[in-house]
mmCIF file as gemmi writes it, N, C-alpha and C atoms, coordinates in Angstrom:
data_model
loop_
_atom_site.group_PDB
_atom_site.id
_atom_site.type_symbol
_atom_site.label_atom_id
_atom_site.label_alt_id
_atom_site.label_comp_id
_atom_site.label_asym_id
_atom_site.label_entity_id
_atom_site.label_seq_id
_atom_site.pdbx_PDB_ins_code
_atom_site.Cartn_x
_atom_site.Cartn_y
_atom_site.Cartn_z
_atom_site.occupancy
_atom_site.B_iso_or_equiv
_atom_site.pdbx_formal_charge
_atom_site.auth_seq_id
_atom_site.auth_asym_id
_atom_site.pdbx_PDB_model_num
ATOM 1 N N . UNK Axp A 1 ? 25.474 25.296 1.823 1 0 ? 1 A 1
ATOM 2 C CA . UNK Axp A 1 ? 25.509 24.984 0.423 1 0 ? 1 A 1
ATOM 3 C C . UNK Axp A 1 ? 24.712 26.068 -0.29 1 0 ? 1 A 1
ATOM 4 N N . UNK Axp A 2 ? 25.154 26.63 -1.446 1 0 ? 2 A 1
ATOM 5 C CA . UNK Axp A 2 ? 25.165 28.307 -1.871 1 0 ? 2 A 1
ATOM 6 C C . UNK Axp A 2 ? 23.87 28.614 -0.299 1 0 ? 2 A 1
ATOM 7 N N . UNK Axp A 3 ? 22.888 29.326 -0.525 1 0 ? 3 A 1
ATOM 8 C CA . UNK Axp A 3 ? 22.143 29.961 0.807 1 0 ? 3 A 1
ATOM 9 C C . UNK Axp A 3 ? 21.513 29.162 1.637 1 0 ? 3 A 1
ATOM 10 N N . UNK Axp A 4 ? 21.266 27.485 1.704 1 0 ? 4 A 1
ATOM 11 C CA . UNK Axp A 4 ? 21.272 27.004 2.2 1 0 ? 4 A 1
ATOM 12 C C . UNK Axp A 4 ? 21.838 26.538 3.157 1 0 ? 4 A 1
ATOM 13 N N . UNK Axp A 5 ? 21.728 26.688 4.686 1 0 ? 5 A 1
ATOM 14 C CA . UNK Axp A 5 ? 22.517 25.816 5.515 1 0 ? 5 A 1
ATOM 15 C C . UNK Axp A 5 ? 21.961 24.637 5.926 1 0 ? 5 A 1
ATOM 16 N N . UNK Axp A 6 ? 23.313 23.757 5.843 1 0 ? 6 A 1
ATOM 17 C CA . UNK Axp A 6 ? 23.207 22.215 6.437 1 0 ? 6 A 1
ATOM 18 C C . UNK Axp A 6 ? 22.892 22.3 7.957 1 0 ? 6 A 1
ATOM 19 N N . UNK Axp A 7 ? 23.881 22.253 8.434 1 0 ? 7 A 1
ATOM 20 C CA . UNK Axp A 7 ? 23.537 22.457 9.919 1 0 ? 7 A 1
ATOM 21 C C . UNK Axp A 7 ? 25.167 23.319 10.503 1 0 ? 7 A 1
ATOM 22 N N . UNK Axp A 8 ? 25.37 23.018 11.718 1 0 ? 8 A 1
ATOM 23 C CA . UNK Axp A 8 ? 25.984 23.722 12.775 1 0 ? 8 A 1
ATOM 24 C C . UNK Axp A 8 ? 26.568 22.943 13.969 1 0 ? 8 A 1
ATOM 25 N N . UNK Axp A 9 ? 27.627 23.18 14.329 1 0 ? 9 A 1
ATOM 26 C CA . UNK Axp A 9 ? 27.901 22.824 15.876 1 0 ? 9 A 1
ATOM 27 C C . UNK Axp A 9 ? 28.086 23.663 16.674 1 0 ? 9 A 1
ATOM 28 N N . UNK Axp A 10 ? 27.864 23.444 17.967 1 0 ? 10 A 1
ATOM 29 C CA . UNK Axp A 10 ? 27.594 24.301 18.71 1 0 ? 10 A 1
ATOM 30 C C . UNK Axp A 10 ? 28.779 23.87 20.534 1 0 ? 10 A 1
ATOM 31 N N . UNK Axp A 11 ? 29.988 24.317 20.146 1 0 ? 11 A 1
ATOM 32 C CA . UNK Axp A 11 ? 31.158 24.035 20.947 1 0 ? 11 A 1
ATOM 33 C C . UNK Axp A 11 ? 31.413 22.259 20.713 1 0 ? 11 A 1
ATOM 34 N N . UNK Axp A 12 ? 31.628 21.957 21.67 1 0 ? 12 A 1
ATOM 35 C CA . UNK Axp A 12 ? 32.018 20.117 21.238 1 0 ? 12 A 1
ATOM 36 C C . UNK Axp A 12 ? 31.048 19.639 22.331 1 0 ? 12 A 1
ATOM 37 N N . UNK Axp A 13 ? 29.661 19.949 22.398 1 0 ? 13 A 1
ATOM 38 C CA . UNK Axp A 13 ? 28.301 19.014 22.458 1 0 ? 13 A 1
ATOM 39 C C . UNK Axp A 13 ? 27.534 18.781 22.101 1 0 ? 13 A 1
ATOM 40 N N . UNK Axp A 14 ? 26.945 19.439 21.243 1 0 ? 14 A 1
ATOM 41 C CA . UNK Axp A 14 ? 26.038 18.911 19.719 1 0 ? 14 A 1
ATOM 42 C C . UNK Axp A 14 ? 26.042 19.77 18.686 1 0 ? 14 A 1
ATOM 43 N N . UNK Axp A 15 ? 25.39 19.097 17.712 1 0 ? 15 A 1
ATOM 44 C CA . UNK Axp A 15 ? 24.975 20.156 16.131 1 0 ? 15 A 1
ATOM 45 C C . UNK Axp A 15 ? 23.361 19.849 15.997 1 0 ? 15 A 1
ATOM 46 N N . UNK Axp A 16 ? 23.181 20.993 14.993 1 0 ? 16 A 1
ATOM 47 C CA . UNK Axp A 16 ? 22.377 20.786 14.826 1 0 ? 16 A 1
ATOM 48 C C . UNK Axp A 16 ? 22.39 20.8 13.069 1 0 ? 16 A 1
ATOM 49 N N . UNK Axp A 17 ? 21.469 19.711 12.989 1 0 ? 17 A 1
ATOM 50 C CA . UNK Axp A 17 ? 21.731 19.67 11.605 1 0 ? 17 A 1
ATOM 51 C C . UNK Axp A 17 ? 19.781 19.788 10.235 1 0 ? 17 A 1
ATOM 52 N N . UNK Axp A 18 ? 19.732 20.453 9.313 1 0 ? 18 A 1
ATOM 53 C CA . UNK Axp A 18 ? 18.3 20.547 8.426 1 0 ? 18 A 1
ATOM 54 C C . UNK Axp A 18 ? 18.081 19.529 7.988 1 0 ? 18 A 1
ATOM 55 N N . UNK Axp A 19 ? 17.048 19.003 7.929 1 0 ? 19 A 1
ATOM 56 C CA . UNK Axp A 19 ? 16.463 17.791 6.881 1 0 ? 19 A 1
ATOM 57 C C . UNK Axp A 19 ? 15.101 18.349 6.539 1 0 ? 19 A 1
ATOM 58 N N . UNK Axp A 20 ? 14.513 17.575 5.302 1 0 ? 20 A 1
ATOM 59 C CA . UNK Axp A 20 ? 13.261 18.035 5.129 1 0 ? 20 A 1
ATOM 60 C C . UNK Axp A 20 ? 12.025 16.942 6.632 1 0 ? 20 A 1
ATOM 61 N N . UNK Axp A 21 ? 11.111 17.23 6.415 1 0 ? 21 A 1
ATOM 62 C CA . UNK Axp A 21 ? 10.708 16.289 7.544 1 0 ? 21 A 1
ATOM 63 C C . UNK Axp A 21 ? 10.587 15.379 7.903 1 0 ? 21 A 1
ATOM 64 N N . UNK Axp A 22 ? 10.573 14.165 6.627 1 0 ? 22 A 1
ATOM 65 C CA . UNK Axp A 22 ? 10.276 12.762 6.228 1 0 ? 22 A 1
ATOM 66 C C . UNK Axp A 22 ? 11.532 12.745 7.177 1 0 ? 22 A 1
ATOM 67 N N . UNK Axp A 23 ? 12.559 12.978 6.77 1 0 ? 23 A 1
ATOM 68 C CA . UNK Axp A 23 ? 14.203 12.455 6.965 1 0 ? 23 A 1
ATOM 69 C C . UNK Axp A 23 ? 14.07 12.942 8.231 1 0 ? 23 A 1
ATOM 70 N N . UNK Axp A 24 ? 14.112 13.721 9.155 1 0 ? 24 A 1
ATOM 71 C CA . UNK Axp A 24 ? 14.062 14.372 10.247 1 0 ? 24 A 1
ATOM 72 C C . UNK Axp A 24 ? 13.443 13.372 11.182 1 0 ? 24 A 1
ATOM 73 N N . UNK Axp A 25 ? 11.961 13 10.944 1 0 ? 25 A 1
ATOM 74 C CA . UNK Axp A 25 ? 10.97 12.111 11.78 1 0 ? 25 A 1
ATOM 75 C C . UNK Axp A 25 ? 11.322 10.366 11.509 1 0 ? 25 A 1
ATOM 76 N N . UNK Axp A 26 ? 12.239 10.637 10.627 1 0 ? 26 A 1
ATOM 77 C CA . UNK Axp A 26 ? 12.697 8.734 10.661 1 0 ? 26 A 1
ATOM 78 C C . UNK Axp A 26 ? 14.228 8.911 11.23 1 0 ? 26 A 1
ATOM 79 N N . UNK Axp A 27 ? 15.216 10.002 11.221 1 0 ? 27 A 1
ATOM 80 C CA . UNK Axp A 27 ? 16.196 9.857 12.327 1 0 ? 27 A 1
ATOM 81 C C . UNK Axp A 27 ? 15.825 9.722 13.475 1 0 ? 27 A 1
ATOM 82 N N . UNK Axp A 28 ? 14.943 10.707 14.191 1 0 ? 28 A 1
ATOM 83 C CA . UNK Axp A 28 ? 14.321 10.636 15.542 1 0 ? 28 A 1
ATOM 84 C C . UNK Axp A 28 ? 13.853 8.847 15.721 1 0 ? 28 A 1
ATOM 85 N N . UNK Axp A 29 ? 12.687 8.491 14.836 1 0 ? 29 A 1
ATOM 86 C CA . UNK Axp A 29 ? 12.357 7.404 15.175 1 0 ? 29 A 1
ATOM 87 C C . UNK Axp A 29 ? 13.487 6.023 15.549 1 0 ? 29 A 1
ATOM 88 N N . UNK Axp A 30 ? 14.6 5.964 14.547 1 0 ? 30 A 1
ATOM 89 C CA . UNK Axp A 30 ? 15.453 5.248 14.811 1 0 ? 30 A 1
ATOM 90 C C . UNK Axp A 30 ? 16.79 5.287 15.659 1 0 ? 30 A 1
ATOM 91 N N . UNK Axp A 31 ? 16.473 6.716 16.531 1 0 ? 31 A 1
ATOM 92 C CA . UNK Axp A 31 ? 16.803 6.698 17.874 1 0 ? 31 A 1
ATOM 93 C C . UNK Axp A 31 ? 18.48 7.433 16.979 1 0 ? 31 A 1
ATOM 94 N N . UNK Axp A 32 ? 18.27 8.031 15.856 1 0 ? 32 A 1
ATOM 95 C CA . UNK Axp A 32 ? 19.491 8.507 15.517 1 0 ? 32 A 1
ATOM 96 C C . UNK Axp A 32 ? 19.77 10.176 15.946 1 0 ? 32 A 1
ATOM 97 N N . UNK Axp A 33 ? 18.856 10.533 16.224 1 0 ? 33 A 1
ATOM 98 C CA . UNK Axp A 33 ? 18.85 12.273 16.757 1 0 ? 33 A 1
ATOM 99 C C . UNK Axp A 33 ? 17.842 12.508 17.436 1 0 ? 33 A 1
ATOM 100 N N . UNK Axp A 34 ? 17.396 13.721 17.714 1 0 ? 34 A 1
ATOM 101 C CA . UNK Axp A 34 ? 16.617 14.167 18.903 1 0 ? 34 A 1
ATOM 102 C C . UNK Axp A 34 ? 16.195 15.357 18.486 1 0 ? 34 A 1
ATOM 103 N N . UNK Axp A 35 ? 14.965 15.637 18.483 1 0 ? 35 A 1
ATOM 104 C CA . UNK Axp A 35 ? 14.43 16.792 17.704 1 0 ? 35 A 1
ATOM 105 C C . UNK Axp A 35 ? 15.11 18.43 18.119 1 0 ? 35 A 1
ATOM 106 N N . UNK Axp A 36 ? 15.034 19.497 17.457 1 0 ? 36 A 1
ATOM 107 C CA . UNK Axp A 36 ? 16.175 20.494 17.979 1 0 ? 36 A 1
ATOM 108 C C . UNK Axp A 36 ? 15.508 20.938 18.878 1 0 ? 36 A 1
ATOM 109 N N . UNK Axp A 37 ? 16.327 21.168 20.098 1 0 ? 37 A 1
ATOM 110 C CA . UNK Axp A 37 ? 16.677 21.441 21.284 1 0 ? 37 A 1
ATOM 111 C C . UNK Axp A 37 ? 16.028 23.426 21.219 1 0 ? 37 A 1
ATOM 112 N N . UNK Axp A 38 ? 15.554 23.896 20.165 1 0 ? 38 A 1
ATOM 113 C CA . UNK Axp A 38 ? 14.903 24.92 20.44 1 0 ? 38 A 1
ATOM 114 C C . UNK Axp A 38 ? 13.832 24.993 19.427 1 0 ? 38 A 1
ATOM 115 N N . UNK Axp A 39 ? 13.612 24.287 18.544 1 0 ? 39 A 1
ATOM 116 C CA . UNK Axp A 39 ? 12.941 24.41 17.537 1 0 ? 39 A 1
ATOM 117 C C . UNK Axp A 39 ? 12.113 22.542 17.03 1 0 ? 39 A 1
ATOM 118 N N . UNK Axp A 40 ? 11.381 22.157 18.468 1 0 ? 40 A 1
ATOM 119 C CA . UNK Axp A 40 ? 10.985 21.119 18.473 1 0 ? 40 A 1
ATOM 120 C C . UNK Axp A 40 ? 10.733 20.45 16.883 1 0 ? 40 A 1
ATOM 121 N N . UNK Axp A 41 ? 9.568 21.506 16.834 1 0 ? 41 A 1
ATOM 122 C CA . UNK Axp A 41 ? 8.604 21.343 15.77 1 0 ? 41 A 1
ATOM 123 C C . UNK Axp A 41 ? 9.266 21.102 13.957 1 0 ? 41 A 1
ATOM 124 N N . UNK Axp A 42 ? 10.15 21.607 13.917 1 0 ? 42 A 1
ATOM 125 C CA . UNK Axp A 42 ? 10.968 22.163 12.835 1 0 ? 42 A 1
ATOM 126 C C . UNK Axp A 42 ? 11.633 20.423 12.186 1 0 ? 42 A 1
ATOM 127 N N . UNK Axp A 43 ? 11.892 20.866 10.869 1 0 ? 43 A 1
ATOM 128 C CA . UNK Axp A 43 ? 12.847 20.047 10.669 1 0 ? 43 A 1
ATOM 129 C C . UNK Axp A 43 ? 14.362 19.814 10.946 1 0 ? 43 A 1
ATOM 130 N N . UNK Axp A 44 ? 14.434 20.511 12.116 1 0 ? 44 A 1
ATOM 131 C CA . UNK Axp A 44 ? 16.046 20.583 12.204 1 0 ? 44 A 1
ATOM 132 C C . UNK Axp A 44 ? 16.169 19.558 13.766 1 0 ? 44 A 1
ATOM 133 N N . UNK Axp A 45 ? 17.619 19.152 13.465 1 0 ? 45 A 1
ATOM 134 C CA . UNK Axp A 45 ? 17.33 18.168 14.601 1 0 ? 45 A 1
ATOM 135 C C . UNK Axp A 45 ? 18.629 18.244 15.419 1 0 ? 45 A 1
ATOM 136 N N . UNK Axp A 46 ? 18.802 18.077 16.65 1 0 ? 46 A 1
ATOM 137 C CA . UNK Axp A 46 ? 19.676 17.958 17.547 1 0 ? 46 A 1
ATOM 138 C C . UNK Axp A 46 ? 20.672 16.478 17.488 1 0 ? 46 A 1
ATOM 139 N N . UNK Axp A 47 ? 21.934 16.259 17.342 1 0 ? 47 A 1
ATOM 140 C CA . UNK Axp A 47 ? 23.072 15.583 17.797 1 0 ? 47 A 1
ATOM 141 C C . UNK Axp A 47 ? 23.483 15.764 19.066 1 0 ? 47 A 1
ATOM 142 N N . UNK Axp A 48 ? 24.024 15.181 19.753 1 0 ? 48 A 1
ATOM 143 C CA . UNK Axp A 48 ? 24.65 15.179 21.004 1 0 ? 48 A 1
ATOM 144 C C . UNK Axp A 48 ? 25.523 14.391 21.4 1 0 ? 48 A 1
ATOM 145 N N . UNK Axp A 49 ? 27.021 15.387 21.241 1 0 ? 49 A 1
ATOM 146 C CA . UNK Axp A 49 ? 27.978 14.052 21.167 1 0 ? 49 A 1
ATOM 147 C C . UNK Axp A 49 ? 28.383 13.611 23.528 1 0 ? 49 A 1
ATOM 148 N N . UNK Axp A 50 ? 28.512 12.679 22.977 1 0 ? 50 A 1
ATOM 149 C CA . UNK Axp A 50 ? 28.677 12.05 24.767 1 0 ? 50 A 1
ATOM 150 C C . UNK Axp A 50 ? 29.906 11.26 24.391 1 0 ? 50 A 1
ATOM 151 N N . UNK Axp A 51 ? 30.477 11.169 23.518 1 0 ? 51 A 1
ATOM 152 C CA . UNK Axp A 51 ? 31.563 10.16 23.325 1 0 ? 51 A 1
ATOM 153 C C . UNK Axp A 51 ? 32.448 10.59 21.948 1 0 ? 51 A 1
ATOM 154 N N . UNK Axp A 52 ? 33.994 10.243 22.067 1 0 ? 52 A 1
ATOM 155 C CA . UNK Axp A 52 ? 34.589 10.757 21.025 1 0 ? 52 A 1
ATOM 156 C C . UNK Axp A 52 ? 33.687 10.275 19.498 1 0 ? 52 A 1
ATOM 157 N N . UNK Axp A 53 ? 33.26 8.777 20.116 1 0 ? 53 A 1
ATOM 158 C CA . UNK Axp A 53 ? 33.312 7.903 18.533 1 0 ? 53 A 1
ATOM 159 C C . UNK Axp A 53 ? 31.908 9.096 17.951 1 0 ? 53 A 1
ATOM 160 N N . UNK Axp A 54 ? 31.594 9.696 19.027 1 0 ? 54 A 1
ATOM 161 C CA . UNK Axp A 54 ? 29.682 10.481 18.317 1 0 ? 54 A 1
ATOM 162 C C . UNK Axp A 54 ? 30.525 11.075 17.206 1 0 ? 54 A 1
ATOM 163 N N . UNK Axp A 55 ? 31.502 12.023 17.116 1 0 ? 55 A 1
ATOM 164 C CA . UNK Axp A 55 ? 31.833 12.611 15.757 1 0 ? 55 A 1
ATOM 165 C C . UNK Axp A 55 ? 31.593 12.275 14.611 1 0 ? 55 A 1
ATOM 166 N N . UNK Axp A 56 ? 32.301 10.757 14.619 1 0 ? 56 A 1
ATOM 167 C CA . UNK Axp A 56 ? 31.717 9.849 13.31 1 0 ? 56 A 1
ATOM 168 C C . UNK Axp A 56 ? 30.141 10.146 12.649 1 0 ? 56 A 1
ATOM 169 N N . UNK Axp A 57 ? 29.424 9.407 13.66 1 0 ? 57 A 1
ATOM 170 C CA . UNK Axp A 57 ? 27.918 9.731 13.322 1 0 ? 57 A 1
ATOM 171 C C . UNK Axp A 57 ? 27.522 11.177 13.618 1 0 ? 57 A 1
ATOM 172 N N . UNK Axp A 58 ? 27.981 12.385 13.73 1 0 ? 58 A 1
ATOM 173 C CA . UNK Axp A 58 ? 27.783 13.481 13.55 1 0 ? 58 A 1
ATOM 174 C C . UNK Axp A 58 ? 27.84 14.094 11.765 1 0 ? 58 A 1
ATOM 175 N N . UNK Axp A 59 ? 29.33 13.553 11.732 1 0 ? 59 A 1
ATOM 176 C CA . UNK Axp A 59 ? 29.799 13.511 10.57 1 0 ? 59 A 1
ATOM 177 C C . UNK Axp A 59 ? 28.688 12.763 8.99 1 0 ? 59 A 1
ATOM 178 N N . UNK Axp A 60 ? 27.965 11.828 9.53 1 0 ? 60 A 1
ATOM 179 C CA . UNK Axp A 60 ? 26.954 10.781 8.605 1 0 ? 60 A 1
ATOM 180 C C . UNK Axp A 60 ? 25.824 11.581 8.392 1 0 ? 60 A 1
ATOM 181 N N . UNK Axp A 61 ? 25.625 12.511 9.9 1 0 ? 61 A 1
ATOM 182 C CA . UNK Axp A 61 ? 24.427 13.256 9.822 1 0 ? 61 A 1
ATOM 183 C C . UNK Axp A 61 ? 24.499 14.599 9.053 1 0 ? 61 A 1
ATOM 184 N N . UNK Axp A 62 ? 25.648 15.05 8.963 1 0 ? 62 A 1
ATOM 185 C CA . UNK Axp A 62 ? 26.046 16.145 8.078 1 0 ? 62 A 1
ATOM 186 C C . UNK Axp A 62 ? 26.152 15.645 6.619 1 0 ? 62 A 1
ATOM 187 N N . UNK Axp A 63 ? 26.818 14.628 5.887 1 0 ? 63 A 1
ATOM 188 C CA . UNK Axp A 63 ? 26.996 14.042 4.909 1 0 ? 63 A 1
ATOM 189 C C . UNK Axp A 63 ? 25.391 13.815 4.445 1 0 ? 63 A 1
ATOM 190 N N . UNK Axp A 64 ? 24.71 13.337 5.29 1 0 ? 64 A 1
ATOM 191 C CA . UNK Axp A 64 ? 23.385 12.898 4.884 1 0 ? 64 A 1
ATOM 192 C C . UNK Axp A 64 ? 22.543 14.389 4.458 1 0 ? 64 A 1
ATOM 193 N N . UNK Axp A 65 ? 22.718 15.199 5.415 1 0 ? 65 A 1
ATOM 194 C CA . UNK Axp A 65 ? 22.426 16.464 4.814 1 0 ? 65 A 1
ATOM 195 C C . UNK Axp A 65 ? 22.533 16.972 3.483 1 0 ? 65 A 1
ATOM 196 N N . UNK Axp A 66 ? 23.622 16.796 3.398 1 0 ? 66 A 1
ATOM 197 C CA . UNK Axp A 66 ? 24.556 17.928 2.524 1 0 ? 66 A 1
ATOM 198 C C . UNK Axp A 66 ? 23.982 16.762 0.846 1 0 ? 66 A 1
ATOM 199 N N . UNK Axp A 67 ? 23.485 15.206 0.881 1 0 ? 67 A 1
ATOM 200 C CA . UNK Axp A 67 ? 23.425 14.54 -0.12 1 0 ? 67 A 1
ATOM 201 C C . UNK Axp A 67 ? 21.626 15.17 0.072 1 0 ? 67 A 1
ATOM 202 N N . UNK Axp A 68 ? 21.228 15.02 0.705 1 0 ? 68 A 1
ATOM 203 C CA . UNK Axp A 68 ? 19.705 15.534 0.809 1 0 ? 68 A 1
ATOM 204 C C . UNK Axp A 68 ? 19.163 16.583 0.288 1 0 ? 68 A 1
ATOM 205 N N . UNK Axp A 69 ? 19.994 17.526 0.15 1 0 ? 69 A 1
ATOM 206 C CA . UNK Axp A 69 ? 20.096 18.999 -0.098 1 0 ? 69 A 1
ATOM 207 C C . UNK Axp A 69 ? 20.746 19.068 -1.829 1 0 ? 69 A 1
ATOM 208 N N . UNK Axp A 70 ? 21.266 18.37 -2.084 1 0 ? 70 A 1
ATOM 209 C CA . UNK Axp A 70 ? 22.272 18.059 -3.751 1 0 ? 70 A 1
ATOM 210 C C . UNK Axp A 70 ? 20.696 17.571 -4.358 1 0 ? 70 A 1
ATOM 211 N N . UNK Axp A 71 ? 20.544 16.626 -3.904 1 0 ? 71 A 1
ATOM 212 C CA . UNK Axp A 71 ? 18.937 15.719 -4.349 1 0 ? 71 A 1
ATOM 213 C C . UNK Axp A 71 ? 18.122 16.949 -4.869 1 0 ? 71 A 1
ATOM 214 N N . UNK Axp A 72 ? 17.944 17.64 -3.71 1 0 ? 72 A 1
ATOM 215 C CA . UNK Axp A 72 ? 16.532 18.405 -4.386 1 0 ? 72 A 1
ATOM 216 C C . UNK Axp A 72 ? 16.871 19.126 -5.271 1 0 ? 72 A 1
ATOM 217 N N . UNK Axp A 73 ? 17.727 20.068 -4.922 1 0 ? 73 A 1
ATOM 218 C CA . UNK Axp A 73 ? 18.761 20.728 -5.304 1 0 ? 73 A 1
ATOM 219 C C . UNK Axp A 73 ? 18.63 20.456 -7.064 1 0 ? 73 A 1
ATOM 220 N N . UNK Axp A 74 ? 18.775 18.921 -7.558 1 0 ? 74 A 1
ATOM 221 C CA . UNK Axp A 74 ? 18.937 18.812 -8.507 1 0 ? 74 A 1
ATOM 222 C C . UNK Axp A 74 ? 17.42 18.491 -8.955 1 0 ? 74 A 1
ATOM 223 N N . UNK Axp A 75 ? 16.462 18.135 -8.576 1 0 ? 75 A 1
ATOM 224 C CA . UNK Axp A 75 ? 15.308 18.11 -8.683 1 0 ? 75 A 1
ATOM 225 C C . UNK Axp A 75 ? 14.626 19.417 -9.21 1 0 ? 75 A 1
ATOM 226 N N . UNK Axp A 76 ? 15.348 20.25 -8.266 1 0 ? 76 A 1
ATOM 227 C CA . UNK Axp A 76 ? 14.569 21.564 -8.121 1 0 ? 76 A 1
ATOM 228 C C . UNK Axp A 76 ? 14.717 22.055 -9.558 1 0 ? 76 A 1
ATOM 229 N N . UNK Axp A 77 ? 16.103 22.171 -10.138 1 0 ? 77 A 1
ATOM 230 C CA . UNK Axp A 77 ? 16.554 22.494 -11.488 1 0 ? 77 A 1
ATOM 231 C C . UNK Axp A 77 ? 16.026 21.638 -12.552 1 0 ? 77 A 1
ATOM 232 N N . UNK Axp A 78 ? 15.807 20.224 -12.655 1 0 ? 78 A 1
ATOM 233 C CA . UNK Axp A 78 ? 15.001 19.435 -13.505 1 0 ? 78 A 1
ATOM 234 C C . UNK Axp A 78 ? 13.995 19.581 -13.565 1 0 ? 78 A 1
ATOM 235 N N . UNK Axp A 79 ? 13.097 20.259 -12.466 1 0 ? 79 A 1
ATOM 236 C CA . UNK Axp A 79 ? 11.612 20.857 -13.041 1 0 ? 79 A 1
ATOM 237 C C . UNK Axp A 79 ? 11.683 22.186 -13.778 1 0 ? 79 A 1
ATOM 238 N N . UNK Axp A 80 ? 12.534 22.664 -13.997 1 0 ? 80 A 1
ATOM 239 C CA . UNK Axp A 80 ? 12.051 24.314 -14.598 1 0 ? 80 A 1
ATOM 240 C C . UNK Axp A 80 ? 12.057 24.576 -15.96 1 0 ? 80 A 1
């Protein structure tokens, strides 16, 4: 989204997708992702599909992005 990236997939076994950290550390907690697979620490977080239906919720985790990113996005422009 303009120089921002959402996230990525990476062949057909996971993505990885940006959040700020709040959002990042409450997917992990609710057992919805897994912190990224090279970049523990970071706000970016690992998917891992094991089953066709994972696309779906791949798909929620990208959507959730991409509304996360509009948010500030529009925030960012209402402060200036």
């Amino acid at each position: 989204m303009g120089r921002r990236e959402l996230g990525h997939v990476h062949g057909d076994h996971l993505a990885d997708i940006a959040f700020p950290m709040d959002v990042r550390n409450r997917l992990i907690a609710e057992g919805k992702a897994e912190p990224h697979h090279m970049l523990p620490n970071s706000g970016w977080i690992t998917f891992k599909f094991s089953k066709e239906s994972d696309v779906e919720s791949a798909v929620e985790l990208f959507r959730l992005s991409y509304e996360v990113a509009v948010s500030k996005k529009s925030a960012d422009i209402s402060s200036r």
